[in-house]
N, CA, C and O atoms as a MOPAC input file, in Angstrom:
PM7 MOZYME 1SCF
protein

 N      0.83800 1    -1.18600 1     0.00000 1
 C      0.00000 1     0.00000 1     0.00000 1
 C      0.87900 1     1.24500 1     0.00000 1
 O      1.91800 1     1.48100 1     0.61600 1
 N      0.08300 1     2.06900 1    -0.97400 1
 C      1.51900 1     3.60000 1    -0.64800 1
 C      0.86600 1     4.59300 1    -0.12400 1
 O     -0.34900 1     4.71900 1    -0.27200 1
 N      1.77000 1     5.60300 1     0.70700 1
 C      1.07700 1     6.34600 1     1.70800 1
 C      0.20100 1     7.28700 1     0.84200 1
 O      0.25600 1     7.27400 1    -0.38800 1
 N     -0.45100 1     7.94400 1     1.41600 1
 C     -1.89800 1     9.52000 1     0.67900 1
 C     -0.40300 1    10.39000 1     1.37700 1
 O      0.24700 1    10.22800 1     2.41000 1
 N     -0.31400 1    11.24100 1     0.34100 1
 C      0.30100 1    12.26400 1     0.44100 1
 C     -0.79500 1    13.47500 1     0.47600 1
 O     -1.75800 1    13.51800 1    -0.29000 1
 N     -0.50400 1    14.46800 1     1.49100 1
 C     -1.67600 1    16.04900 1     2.05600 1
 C     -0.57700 1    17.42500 1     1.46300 1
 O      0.60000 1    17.64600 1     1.75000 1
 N     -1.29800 1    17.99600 1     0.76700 1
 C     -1.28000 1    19.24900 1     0.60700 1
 C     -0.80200 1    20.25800 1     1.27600 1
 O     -1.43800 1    21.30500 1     1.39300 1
 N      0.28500 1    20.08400 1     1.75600 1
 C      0.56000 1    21.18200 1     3.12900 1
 C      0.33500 1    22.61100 1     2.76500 1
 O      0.61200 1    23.35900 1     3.70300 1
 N     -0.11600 1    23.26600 1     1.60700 1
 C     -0.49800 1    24.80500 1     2.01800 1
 C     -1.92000 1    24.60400 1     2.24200 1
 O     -2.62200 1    25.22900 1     3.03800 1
 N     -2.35700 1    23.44400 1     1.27200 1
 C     -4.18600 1    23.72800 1     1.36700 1
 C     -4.49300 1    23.54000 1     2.73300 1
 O     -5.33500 1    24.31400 1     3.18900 1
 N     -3.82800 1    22.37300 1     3.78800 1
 C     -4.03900 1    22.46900 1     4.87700 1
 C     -3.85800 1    23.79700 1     6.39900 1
 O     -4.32500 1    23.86800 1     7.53500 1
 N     -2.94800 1    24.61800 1     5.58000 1
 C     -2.27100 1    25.77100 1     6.50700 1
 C     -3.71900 1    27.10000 1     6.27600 1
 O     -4.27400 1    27.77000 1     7.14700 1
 N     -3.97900 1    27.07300 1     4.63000 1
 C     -4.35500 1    28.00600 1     4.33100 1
 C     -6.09400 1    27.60400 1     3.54100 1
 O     -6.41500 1    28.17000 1     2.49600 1
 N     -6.98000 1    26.65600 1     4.18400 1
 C     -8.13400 1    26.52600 1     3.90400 1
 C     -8.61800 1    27.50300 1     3.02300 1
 O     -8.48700 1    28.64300 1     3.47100 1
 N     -9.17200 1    27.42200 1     1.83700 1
 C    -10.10500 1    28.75200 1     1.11700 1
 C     -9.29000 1    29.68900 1     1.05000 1
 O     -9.85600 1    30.77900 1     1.13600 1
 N     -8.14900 1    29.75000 1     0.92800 1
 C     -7.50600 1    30.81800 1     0.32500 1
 C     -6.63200 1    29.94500 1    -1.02100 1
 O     -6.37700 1    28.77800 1    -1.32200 1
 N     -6.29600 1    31.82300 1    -1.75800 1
 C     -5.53000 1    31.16400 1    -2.97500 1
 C     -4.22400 1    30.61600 1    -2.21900 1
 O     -3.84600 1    30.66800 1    -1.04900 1
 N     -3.63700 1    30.00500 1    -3.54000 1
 C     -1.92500 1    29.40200 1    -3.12700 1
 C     -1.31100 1    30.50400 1    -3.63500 1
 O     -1.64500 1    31.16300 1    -4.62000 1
 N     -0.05300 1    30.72100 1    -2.62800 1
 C      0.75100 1    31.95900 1    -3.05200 1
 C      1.39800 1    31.60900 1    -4.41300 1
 O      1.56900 1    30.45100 1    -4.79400 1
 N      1.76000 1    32.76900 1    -5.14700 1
 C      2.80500 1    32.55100 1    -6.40800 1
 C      3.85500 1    31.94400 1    -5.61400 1
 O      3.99500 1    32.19700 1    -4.41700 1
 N      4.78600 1    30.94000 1    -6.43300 1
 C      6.10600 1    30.75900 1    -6.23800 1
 C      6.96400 1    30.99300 1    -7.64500 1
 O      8.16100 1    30.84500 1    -7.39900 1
 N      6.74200 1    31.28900 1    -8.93800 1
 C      7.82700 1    31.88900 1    -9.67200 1
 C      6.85500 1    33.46500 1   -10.30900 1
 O      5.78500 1    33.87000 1    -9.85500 1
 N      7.33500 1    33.83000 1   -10.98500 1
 C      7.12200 1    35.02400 1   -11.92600 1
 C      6.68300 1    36.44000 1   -11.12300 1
 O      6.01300 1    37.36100 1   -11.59000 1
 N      7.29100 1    36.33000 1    -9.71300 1
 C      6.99200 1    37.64100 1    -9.15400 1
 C      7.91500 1    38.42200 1    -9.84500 1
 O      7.34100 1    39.33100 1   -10.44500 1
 N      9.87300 1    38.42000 1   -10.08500 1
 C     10.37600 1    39.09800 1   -10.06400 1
 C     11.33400 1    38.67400 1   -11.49300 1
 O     12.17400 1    39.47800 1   -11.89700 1
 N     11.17400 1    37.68200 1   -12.02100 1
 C     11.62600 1    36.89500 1   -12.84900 1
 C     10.47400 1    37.00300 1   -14.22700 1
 O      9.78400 1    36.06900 1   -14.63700 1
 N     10.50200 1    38.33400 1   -14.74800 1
 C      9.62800 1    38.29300 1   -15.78800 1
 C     10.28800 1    37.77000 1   -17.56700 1
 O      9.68500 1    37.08400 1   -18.39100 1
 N     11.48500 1    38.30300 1   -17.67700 1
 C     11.97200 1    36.82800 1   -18.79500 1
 C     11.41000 1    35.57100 1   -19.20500 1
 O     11.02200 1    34.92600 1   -20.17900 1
 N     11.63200 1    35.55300 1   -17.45300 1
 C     11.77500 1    33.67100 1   -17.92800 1
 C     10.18200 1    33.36800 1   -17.50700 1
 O      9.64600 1    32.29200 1   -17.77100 1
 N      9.48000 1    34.49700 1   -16.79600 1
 C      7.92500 1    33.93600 1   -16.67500 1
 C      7.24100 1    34.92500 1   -17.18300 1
 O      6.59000 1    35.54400 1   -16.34200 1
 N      7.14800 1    35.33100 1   -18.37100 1
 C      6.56100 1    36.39500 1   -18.97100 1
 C      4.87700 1    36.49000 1   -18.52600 1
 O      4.45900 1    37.62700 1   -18.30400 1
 N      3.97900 1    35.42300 1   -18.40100 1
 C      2.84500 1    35.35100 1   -18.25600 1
 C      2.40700 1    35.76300 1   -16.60300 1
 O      1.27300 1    35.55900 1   -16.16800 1
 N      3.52200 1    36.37700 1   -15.78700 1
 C      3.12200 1    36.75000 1   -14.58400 1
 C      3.30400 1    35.42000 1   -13.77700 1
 O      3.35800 1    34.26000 1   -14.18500 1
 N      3.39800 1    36.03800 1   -12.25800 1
 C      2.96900 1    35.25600 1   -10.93400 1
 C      2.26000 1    34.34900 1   -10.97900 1
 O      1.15100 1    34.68600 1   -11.39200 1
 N      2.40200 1    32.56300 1   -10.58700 1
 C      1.32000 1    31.62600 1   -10.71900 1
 C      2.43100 1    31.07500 1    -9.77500 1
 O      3.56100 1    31.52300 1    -9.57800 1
 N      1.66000 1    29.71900 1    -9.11400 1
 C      2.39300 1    28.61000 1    -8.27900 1
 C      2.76500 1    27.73300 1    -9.25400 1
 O      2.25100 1    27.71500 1   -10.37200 1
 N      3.76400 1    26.89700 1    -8.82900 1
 C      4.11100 1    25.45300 1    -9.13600 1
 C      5.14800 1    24.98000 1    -8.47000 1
 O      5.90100 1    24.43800 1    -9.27900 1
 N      5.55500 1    24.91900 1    -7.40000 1
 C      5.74400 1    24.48300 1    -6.21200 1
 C      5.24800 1    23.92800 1    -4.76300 1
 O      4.89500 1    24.77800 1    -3.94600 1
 N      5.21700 1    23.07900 1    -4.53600 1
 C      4.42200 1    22.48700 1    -3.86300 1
 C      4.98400 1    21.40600 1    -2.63000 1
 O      5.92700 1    20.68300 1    -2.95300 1
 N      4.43800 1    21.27700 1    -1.23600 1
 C      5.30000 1    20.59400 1    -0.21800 1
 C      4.39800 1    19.98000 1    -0.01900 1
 O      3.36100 1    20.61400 1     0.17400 1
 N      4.34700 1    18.82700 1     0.02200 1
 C      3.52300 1    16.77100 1     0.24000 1
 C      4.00600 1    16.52900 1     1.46100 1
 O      5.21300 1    16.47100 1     1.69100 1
 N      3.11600 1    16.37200 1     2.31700 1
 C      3.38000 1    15.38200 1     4.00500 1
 C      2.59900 1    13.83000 1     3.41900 1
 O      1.99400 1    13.45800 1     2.41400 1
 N      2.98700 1    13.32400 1     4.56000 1
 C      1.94700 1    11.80300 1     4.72000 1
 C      0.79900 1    12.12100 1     5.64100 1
 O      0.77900 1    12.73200 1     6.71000 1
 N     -0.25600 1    11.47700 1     4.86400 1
 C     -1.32400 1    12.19900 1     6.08400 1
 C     -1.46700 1    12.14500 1     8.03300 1
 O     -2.33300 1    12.48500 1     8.83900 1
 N      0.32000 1    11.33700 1     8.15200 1
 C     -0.08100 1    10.68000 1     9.75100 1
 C      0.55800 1    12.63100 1    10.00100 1
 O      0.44000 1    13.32000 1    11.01400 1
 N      1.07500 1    12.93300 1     8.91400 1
 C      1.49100 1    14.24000 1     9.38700 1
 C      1.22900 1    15.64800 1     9.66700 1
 O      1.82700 1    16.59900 1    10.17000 1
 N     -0.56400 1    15.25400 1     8.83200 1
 C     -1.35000 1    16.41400 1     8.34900 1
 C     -1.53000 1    17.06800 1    10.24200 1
 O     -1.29500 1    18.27000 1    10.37100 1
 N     -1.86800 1    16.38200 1    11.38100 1
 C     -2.43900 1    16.87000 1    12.63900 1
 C     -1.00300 1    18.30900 1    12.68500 1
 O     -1.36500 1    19.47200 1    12.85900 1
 N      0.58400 1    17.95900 1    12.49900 1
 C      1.37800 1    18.78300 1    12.92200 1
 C      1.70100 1    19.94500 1    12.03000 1
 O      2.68500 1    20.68100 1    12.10100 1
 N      0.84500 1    19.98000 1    11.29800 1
 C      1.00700 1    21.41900 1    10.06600 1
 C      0.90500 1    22.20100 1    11.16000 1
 O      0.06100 1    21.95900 1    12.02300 1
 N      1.93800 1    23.45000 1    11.26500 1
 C      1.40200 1    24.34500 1    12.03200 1
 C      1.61800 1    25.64600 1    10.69800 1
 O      1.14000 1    26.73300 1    11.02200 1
 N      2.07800 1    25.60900 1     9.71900 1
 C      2.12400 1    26.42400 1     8.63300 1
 C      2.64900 1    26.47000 1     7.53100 1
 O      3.35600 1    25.49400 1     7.28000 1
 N      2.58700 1    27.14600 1     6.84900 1
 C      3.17400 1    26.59000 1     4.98100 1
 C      2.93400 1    27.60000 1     4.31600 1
 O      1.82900 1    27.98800 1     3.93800 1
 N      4.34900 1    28.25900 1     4.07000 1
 C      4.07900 1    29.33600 1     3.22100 1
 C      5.41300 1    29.34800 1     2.06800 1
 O      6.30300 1    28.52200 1     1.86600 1
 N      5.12700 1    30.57600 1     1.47800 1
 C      6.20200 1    30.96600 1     0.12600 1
 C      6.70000 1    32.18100 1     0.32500 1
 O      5.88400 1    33.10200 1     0.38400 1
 N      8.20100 1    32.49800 1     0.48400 1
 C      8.63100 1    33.45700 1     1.03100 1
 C      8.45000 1    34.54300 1    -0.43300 1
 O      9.04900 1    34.31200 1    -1.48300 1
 N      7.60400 1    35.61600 1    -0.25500 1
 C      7.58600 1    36.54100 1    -1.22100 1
 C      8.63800 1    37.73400 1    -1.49600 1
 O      8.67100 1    38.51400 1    -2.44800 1
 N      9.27100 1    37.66200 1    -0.65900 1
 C     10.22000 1    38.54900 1    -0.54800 1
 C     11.82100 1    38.37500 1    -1.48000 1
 O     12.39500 1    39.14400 1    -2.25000 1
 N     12.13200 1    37.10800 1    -1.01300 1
 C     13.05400 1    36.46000 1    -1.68500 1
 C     13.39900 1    36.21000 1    -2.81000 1
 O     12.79700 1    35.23900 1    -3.27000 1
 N     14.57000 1    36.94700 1    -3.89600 1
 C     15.30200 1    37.34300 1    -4.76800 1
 C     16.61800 1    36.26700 1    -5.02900 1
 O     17.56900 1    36.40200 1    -5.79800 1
 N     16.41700 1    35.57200 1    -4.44300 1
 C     17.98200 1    34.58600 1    -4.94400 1
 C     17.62600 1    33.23300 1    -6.05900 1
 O     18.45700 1    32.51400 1    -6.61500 1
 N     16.58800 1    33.18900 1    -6.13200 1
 C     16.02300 1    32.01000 1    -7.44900 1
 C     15.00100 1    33.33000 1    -8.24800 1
 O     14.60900 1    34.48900 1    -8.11900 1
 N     14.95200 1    31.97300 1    -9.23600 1
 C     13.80100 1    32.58300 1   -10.04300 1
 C     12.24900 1    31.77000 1    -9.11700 1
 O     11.08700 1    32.14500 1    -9.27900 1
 N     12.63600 1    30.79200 1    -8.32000 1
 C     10.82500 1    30.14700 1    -7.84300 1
 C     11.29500 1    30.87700 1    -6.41900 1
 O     12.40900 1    30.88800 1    -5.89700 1
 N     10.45900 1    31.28000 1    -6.12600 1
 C     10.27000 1    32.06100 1    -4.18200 1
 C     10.29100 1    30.29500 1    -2.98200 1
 O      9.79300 1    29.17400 1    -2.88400 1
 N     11.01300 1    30.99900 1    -2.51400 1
 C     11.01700 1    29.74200 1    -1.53200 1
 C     10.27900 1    28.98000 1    -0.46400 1
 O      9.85900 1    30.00400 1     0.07600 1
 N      9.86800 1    28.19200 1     0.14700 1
 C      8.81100 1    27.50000 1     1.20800 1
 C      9.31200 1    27.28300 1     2.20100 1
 O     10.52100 1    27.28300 1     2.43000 1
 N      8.35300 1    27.04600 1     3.00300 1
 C      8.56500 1    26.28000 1     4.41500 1
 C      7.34700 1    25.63900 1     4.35300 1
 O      6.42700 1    25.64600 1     3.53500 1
 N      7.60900 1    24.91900 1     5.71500 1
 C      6.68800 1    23.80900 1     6.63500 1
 C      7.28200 1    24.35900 1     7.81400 1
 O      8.45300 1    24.65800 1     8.04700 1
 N      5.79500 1    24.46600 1     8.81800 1
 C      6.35800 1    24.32700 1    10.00300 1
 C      5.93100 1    23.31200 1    10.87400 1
 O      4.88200 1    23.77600 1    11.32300 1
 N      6.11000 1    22.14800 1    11.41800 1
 C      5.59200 1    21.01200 1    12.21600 1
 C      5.41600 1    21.60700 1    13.94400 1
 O      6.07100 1    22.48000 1    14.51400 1
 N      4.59300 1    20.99300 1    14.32000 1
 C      4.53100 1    21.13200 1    15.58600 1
 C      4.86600 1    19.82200 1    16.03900 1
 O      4.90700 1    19.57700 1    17.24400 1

């Protein structure tokens, strides 16, 4: 059997959009603007310790903005 992998922003951030992770600042190479495609997978024994999940918007050293998880 293989594990269900959970959504760790949909779980942090219920009913909200998913943040962009490329084309905030990187318009070249993402001409069509800001969209996600980055994404962090738990196992669901892990979904109870989401304590948050985000995309650092600030951050300039890639062209994709970077993530976390935070576990409790």
């Amino acid at each position: 059997m293989h594990p269900l992998f959970i959504d760790a922003w949909t779980c942090a951030h219920p009913d909200e959009p998913r943040a962009a992770t490329v084309g905030l600042y990187d318009h070249d190479q993402w001409p069509d603007g800001p969209f996600a495609c980055d994404f962090i997978f738990v196992t669901e024994d892990l979904k109870p310790r989401i304590a948050g999940c985000d995309a650092d918007q600030s951050s300039r050293s890639s062209d994709h903005q970077p993530m976390w998880l935070e576990l409790r």
